[in-house]
C-alpha positions in Angstrom: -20.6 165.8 -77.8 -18.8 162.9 -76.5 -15.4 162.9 -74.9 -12.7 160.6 -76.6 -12.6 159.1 -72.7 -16.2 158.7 -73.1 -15.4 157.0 -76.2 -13.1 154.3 -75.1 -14.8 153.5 -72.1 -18.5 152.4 -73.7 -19.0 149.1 -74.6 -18.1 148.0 -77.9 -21.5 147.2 -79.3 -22.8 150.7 -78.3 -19.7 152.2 -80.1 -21.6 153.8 -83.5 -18.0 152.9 -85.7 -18.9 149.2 -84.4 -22.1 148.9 -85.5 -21.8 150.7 -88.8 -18.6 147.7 -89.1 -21.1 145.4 -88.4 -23.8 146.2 -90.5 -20.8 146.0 -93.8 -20.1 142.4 -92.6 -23.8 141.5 -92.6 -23.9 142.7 -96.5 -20.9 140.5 -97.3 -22.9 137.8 -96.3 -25.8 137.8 -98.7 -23.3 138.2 -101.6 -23.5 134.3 -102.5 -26.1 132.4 -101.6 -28.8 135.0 -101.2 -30.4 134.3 -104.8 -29.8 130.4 -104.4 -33.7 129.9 -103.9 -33.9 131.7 -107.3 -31.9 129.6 -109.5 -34.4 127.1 -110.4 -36.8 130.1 -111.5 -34.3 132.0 -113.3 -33.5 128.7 -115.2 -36.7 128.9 -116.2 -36.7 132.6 -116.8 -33.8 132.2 -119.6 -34.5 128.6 -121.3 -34.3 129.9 -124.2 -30.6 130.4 -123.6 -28.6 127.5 -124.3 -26.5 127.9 -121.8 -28.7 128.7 -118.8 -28.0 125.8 -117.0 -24.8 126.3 -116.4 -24.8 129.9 -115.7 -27.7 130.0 -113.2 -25.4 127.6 -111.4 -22.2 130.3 -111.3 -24.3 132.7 -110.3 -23.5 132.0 -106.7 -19.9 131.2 -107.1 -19.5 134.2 -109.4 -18.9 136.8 -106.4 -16.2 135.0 -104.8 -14.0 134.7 -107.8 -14.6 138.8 -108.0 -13.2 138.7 -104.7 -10.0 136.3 -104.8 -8.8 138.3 -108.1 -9.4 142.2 -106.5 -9.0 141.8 -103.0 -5.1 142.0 -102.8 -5.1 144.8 -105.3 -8.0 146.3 -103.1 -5.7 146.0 -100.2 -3.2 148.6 -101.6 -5.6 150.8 -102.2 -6.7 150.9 -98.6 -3.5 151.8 -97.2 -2.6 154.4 -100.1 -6.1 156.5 -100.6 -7.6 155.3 -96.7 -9.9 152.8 -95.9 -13.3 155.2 -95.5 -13.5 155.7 -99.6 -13.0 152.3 -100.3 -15.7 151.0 -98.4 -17.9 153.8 -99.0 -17.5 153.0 -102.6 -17.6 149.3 -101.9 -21.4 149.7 -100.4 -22.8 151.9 -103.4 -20.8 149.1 -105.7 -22.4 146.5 -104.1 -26.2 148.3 -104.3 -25.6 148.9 -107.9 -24.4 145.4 -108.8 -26.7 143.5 -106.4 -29.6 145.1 -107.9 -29.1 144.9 -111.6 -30.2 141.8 -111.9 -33.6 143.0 -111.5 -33.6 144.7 -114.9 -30.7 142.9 -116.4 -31.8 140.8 -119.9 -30.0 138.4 -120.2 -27.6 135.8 -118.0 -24.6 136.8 -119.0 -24.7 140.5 -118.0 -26.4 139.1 -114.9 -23.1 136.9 -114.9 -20.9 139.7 -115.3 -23.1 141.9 -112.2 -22.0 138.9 -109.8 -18.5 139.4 -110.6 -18.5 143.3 -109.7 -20.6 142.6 -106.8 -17.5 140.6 -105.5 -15.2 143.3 -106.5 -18.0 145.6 -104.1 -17.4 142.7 -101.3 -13.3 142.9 -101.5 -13.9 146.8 -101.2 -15.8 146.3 -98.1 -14.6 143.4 -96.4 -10.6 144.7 -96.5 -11.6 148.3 -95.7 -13.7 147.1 -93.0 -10.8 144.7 -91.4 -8.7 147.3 -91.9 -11.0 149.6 -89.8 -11.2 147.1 -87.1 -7.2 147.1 -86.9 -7.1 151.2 -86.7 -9.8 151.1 -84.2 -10.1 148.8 -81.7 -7.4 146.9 -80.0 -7.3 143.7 -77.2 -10.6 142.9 -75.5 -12.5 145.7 -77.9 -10.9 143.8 -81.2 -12.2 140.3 -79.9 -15.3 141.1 -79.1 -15.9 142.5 -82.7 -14.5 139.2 -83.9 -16.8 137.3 -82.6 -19.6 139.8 -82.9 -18.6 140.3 -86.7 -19.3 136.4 -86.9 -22.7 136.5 -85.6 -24.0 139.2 -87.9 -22.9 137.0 -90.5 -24.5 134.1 -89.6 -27.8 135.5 -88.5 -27.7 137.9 -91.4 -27.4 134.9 -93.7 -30.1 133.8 -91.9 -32.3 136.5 -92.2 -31.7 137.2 -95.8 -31.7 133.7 -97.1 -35.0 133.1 -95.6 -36.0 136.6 -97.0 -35.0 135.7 -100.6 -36.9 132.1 -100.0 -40.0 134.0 -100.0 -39.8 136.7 -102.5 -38.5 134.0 -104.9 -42.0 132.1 -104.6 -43.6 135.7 -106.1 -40.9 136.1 -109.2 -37.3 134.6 -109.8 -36.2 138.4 -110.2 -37.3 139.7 -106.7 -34.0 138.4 -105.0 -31.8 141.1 -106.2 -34.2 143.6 -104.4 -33.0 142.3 -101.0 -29.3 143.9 -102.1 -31.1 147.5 -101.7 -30.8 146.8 -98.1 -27.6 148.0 -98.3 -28.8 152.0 -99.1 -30.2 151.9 -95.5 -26.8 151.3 -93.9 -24.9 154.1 -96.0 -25.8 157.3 -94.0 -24.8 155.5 -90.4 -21.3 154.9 -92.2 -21.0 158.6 -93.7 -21.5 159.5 -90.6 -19.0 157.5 -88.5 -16.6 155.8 -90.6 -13.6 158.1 -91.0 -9.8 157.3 -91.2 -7.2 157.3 -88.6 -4.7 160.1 -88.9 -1.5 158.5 -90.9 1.4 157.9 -89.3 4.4 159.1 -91.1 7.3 157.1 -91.8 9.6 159.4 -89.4 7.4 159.0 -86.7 6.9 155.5 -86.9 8.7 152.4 -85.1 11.5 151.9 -87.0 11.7 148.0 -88.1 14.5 146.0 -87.0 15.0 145.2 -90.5 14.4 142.6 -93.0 14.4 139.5 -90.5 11.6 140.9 -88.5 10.0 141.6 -92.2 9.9 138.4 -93.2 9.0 137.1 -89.7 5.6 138.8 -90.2 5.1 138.3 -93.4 6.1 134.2 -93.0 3.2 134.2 -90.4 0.9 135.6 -92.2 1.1 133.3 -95.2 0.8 130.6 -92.9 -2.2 132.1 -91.3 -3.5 132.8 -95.2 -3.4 129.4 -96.4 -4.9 127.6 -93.0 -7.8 130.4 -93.4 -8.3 129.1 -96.9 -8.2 125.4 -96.0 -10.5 125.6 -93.0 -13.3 127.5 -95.1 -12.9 125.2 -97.9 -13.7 122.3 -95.3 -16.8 124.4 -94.1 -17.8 125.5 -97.3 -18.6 121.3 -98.2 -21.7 122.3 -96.1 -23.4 124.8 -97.7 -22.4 123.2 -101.4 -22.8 119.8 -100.7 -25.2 119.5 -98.2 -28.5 119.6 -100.4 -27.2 117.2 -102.5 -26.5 114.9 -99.7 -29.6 114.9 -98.4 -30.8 114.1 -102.0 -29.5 111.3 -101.9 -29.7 110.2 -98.5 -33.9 110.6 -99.1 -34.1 114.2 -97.3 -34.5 116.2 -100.6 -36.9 118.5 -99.5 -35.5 122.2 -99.7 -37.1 122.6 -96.3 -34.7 120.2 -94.6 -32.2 121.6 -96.8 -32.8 125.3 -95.0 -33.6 123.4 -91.5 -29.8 121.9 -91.5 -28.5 125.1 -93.2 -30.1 127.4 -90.5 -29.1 125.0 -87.7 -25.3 125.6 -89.0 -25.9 129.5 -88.9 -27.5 129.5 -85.6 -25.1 127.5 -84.1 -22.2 129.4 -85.8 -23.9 132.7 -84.7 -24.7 132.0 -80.7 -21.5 130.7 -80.3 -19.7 133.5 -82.0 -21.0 135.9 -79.0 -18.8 133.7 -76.6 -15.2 133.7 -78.7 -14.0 136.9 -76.5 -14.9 134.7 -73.5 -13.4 131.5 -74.8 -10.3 133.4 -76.3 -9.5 134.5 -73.1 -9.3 131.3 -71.2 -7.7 129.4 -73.7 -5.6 131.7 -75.6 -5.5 131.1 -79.7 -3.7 127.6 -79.5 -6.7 126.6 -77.5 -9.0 128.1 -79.7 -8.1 126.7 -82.5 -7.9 122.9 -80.8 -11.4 123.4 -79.6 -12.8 124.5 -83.1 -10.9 122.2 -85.0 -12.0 119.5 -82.6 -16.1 120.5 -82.6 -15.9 120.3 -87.1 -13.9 117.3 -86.9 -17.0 116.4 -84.5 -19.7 117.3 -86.9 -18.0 115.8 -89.8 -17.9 112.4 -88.2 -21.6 112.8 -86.9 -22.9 113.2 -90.7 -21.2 109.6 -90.9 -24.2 108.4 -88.6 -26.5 110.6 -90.6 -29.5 108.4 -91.1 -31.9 110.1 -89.0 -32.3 113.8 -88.6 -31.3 114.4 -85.0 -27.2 113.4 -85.8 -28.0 115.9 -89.2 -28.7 118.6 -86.8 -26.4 117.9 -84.4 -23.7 118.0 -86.8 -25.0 121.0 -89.0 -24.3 122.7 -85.2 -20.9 121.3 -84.1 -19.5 122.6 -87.6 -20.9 125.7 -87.1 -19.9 125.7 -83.8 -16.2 125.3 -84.7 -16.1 127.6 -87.1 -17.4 130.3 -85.1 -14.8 129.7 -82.7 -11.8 129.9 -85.2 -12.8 132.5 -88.0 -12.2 135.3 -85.5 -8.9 134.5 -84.6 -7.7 134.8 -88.2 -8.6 138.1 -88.6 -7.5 138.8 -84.7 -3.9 137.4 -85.0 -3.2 139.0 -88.3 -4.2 142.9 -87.3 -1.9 141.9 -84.6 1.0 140.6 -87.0 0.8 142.9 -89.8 2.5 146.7 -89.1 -0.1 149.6 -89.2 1.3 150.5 -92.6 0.5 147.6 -94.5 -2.7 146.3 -92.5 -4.6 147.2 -95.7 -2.8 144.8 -97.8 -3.3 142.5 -95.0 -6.7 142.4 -94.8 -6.5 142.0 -98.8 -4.8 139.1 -98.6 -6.5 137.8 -95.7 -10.3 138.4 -97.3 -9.0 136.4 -100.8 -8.0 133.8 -98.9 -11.4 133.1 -97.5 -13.3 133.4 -100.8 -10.4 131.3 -102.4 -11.4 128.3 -100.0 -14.7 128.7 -100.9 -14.2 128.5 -104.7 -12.1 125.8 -104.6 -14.4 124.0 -102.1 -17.0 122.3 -104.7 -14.2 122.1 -107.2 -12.2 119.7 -104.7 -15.1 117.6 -103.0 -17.1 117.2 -105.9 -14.9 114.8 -107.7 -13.7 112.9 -104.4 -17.7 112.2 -104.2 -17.6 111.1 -107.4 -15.1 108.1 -107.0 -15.5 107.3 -103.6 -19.1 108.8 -101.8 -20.3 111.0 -99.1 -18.7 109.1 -96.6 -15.0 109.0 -97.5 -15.3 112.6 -98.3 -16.4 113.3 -94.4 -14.4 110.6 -92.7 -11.1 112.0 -94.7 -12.5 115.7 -93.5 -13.2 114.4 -89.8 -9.6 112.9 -90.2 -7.6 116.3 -91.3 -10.0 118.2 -88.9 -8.4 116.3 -85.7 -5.5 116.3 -87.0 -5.6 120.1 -86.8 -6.9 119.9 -83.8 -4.3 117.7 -81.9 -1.3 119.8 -83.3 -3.3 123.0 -81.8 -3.9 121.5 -78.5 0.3 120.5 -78.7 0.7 124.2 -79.4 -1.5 125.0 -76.6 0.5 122.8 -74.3 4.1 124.5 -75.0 2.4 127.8 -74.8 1.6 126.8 -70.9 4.4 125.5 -70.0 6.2 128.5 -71.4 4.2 130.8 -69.4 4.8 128.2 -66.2 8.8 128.4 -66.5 
C-alpha cells in the first residue's frame, strides 16, 4: 500500500485517479461526431421516414444541446450528492444511450438517445472537472490540462477512424464503439472517490459579497470567451467538408486527412501547455493561441492547394490546444471549493453552447457573403484577441518588474 507521500510525489500520468480522469474525457469526445461516417447509411436505413433527412443531420448536434440544458443543473448535483456518483452514473448513462441506437427502430427514439447521451456527457465532464479541482493543484493541475486535451484529440482520432470502418460493414455498427466505455468503469470504481467535505465552520470565511461577485464576474467572463472561442473552432469540423466540396476536395478522405491534421496538431501540442504555461503565464497563453487560429484561419484564405489546407487544419488546432486548458485551469482556481461543482457546470455548457451555435452562426454568413469573408472576419476577431492578450501579458510583466 502506497503512502499518501508516495502519492503526491509520482508523476501525474502514473497517478491511477489521473488516468481513470483521462480515460472519462476521451469518452466525451466520441459523443458527437463518432457516428458522422454513418449518416449517409442511416439515411438510407430510414427513407421511408419523411423526415430522415433532417434528423440524421441532428444526430450529431443532438448531444450537445443535452449538455448546454443539464450541465448547470448537473453542476449542483456535484457539489450536493459528490462528484464520484455523478460520474459513475454518467459512464453507465452514456453506455446505455450510446448503444441504443444499435437496436433502436426508428429515428426519433434514436433522436431522443442522443439527447440522454449528452445529459451522460454533462454528468461526466462537470464531475470530472470537478475531480481535477479536489485533486490536483499547480504544476499537477496543468499538466492534466493539457494531458486531458490530448486524450481528446487522439481519442477523436482513434474513434472517428474506428466508426469510418465499421460504418462501411452496416450504418448501425457505430453505436457499438460507445461500449468502449464498460472497459473504463472498474478502473474508476476503483479510484474515483470524493474528497472529504469541508464544513462551513471550518472553512475560509469569505470576505463577503464584493469578493463574491469578484469570482463570480470572472467567471462569466471566462464562460462566455470559452463559448466564443469553441464556436470559432467548431467552423472546422462543421464546415470544413463542405468547403472542400466546393473548393473541388470533396472526397471524405481529404475531409478526414484535414480533420486528423487538426487533432494531431491539437493533441502534440497539448503535451507542451504545462511547459508553455509556465514561461508565459495565461495572458501569454492566450496571445499565442489566439495568434496561431487567427493564423490558420487566414491560411484557409490561400487554400487552393492542400499543403496551406494542412497547414492551417494544424495552426488551429495548434491554438486551441494551447487555450482550452487554461479555461478549465483559471476557473478551479477562481471558483471556492464549495461551489466548484457548479463551476465546472457552467463552464462544460459553455463549451457545448459554442459548438451548437457554431453552424447556426457561420452557416448563414456563408450564405450571403462566402467562405472567405467568414475566415477573414474569424482571422480578424482571432487577432484581435490575440493583441489584447499579449497587452495583458505586457501589464502583467511590468507588474511583476515594479
Amino acid at each position: 500500500m502506497e503512502t499518501a507521500y508516495e502519492i503526491e510525489k509520482r508523476p501525474v500520468w502514473q497517478d491511477g485517479r489521473a488516468i481513470a480522469l483521462l480515460l472519462a474525457a476521451s469518452l466525451t469526445t466520441m459523443a458527437n461526431a463518432t457516428i458522422s461516417p454513418a449518416l449517409p447509411g442511416l439515411e438510407r436505413l430510414f427513407a421511408g421516414d419523411p423526415n430522415a433527412a433532417m434528423l440524421t443531420r441532428l444526430l450529431v448536434p443532438a448531444p450537445s444541446l443535452g449538455v448546454a440544458l443539464c450541465a448547470p443543473l448537473v453542476g449542483l448535483a456535484a457539489d450536493r450528492f459528490g462528484r464520484r456518483r455523478l460520474l459513475l452514473a454518467g459512464v453507465l448513462l452514456f453506455l446505455a444511450a450510446g448503444t441504443a441506437g444499435l437496436v433502436l427502430p426508428n429515428l426519433q427514439m434514436i433522436f431522443a438517445s442522443r439527447l440522454l447521451l449528452g445529459a451522460a456527457v454533462a454528468l461526466i465532464m462537470t464531475a470530472q472537472t470537478a475531480l481535477i479541482g479536489d485533486y490536483f493543484t499547480g504544476d499537477e493541475r496543468s499538466a492534466l490540462m493539457g494531458l486531458q486535451i490530448s486524450a481528446r484529440n487522439f481519442g477523436g482520432l482513434v474513434f472517428i477512424s474506428l466508426a469510418g470502418w465499421v460504418a462501411a460493414l452496416s450504418p448501425r455498427l457505430p453505436f457499438a464503439i460507445y461500449g468502449l466505455a464498460a472497459a473504463f468503469l472498474p478502473l474508476m470504481w476503483k479510484v474515483i472517490i470524493d474528497q472529504p467535505r469541508v464544513s462551513q465552520a471550518g472553512a475560509r470565511p469569505m470576505a463577503g459579497a464584493q469578493e463574491q461577485r469578484s469570482w463570480a464576474v470572472m467567471l462569466a467572463l471566462l464562460v462566455l470567451l470559452q463559448a466564443l472561442t469553441n464556436m470559432l473552432f467548431f467552423v472546422m469540423p462543421t464546415q470544413m467538408p463542405f468547403f472542400l466540396e466546393a473548393g473541388g476536395y470533396g472526397s471524405s478522405v481529404m475531409t478526414g486527412a484535414v480533420l486528423g491534421a487538426l487533432m494531431l496538431s491539437g493533441g502534440g501540442f497539448a503535451l507542451l501547455y504545462p511547459r508553455i504555461q509556465r514561461a508565459t503565464g495565461y495572458a501569454g497563453l492566450f496571445c499565442l493561441g489566439y495568434a496561431a487560429m487567427a493564423l490558420g484561419f487566414a491560411l484557409l484564405l490561400l487554400a487552393r492547394a492542400p499543403l496551406p489546407l494542412f497547414a492551417a487544419a494544424a495552426a488551429i488546432g495548434m491554438g486551441y490546444a494551447l487555450v482550452s486548458p487554461s479555461f478549465v485551469a483559471l476557473a478551479l482556481t477562481l471558483t471556492p471549493a464549495r461551489v466548484r461543482g457548479l463551476g465546472g457546470g457552467i463552464l462544460t455548457a459553455s463549451i457545448f453552447i459554442g459548438q451548437f451555435c457554431s453552424p447556426l452562426l457561420s452557416t448563414p454568413l456563408i450564405t450571403r457573403h462566402g467562405y472567405d469573408q467568414l475566415f477573414c472576419g474569424s482571422a480578424a476577431l482571432l487577432a484581435a484577441m490575440a493583441a489584447l492578450a499579449g497587452a495583458g501579458a505586457v501589464l502583467s510583466r511590468r507588474r511583476v518588474a515594479l
